[in-house]
PLY file of the C-alpha trace (Angstrom):
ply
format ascii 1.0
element vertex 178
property float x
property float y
property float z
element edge 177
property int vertex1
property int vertex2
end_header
-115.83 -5.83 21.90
-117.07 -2.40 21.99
-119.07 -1.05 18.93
-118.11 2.28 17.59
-120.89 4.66 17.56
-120.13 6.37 14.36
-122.47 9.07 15.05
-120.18 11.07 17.18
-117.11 12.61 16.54
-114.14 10.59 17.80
-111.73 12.12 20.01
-109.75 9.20 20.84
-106.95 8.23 18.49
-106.70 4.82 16.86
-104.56 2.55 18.56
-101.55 2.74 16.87
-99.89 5.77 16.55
-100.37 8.05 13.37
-96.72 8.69 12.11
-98.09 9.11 8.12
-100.65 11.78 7.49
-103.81 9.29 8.19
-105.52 9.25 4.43
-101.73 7.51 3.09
-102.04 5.16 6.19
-105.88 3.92 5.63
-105.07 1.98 2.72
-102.75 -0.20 3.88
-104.67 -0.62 7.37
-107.63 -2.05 4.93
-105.75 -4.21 2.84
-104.31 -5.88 6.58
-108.34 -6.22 7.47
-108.89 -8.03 4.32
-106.52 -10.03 4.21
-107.32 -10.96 7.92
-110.75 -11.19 6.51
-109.94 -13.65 3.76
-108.04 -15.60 5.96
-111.11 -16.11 8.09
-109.54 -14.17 10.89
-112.84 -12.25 11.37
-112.13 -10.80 15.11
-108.63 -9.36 14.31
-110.40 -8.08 11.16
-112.80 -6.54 12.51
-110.44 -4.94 15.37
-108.30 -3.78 12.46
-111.85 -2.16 10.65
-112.43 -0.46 14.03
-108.99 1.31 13.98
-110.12 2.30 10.77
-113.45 3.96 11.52
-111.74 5.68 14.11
-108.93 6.95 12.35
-111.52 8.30 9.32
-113.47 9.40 12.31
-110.30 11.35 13.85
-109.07 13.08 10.92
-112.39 13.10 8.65
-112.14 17.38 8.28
-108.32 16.93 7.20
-108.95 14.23 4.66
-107.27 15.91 1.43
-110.59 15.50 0.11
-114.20 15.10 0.76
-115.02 12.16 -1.46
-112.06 10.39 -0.13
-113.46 11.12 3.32
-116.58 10.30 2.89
-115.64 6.95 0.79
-113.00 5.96 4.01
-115.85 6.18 6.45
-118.44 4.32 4.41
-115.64 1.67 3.78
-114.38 1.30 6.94
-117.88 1.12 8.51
-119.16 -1.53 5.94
-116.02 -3.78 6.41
-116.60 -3.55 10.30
-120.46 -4.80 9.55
-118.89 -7.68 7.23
-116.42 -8.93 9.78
-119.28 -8.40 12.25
-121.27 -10.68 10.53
-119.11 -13.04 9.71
-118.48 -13.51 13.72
-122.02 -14.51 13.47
-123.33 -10.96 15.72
-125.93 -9.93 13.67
-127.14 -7.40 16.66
-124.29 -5.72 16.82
-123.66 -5.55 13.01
-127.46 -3.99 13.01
-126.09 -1.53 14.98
-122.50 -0.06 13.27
-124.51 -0.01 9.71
-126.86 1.87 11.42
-124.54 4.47 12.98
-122.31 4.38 9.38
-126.05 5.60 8.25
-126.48 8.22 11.04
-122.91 9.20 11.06
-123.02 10.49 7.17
-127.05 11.91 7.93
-124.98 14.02 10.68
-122.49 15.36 8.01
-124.77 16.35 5.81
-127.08 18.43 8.71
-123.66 19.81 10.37
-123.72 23.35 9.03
-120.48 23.74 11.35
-118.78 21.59 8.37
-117.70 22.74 5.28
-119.83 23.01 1.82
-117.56 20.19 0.12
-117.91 17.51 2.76
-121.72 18.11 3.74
-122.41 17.85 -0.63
-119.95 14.76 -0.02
-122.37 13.46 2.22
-125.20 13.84 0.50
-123.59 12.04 -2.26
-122.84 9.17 -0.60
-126.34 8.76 1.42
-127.75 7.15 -1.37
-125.16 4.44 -1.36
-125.96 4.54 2.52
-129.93 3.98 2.71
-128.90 0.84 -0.51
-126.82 -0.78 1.96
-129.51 -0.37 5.68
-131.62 -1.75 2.87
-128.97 -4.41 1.42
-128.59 -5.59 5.40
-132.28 -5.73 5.73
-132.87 -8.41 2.83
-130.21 -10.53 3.89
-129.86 -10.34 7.46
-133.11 -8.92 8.99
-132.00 -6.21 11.14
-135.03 -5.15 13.32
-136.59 -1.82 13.80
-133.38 0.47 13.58
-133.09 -0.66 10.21
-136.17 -0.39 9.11
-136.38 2.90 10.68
-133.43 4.71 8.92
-134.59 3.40 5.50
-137.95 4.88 5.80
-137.04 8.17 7.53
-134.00 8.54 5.78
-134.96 10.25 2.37
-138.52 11.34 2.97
-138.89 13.30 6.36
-139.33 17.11 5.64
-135.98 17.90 7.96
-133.77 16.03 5.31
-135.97 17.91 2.58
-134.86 21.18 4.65
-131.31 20.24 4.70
-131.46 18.91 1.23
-133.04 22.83 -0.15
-130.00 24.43 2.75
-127.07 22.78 0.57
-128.66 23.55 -2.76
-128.95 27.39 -1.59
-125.06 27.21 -0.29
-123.62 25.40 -3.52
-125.48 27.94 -5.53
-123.81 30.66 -3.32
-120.57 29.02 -3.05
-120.17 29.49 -7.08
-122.37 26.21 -8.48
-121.15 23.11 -6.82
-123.91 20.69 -7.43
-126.31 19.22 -5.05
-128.31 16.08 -6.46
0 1
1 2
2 3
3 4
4 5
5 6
6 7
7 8
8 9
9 10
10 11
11 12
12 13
13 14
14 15
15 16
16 17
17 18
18 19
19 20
20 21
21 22
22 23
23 24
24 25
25 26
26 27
27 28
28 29
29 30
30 31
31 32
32 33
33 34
34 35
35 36
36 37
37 38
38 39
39 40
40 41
41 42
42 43
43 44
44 45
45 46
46 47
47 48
48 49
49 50
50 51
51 52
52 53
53 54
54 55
55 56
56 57
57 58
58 59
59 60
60 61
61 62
62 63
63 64
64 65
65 66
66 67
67 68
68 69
69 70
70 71
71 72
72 73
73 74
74 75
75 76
76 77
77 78
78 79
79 80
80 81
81 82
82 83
83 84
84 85
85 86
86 87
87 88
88 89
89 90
90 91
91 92
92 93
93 94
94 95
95 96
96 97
97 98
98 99
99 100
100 101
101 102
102 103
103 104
104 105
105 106
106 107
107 108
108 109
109 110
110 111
111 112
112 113
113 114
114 115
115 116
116 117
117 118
118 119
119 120
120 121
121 122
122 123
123 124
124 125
125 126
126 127
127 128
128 129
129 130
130 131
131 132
132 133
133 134
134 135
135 136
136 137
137 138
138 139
139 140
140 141
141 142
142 143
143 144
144 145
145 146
146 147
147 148
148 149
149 150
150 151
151 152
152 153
153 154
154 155
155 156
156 157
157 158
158 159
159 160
160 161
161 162
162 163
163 164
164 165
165 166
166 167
167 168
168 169
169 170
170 171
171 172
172 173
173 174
174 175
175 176
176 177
């Protein structure tokens, strides 16, 4: 099974075809994982999490809205770690939470996307570096872990980006950066 590399920018469409705009379609793709999930079905779980991340990946600039884009990515990615390890493939689990981490990191230094999503992103790092860190408690998770925790939050680029937004928001009439 190949691992998504949620860093880049999918331009391959999910697997099935998109006949409903894509943010109506997502929920009801999840609810299948989980319930594939629950069932113990863990490899056509996590194939159905995959379609997922690529389908948030796909249309994440259309989403209606940036929290909702945001939320679908971190979702999708986490439930594709889950299943992951559940199959027992701790590696390769390692590996998607890392590039869910890197993949919202990249929204937030993309000045080519717009004010809403990148303050999104910003948003939802937090939740990001809790769950590299949640992983590393309970599973281990090596160096790539370990690395995105502590570079995450404290290098002075991300302190540059982080001053960028706040200078935008201000600009852009007062959205608010935390």
């Amino acid at each position: 099974m190949n691992v998504i590399n949620l860093s880049e920018r999918r331009e391959t469409r999910p697997a099935e075809p998109v006949e409903s705009a894509p943010w109506e379609l997502w929920p009801s793709m999840m609810v299948s994982g989980n319930a594939l999930y629950e069932e113990g079905r863990y490899e056509q779980a996590r194939c159905v999490y995959q379609d997922c991340v690529a389908l948030t990946q796909c249309y994440f600039e259309s989403w209606p809205n940036s929290d909702g884009a945001l939320s679908a990515a971190l979702v999708s990615g986490m439930n594709l770690v889950a299943a992951s390890v559940a199959l027992d493939e701790t590696e390769t689990a390692s590996e998607q939470i890392c590039a869910i981490h890197c993949f919202i990191l990249a929204v937030v230094r993309d000045p080519a996307l717009s004010l809403a999503l990148r303050i999104s992103a910003h948003k939802f790092l937090g939740r990001s570096v809790f769950e590299l860190k949640r992983f590393q408690s309970n599973h281990g998770g090596g160096r790539q872990v370990a690395y995105w925790i502590s570079n995450s939050c404290v290098c002075k680029e991300w302190r540059q980006v982080q001053a960028e937004l706040k200078q935008q928001a201000s600009s852009a009439g007062g959205q608010r950066v935390h």
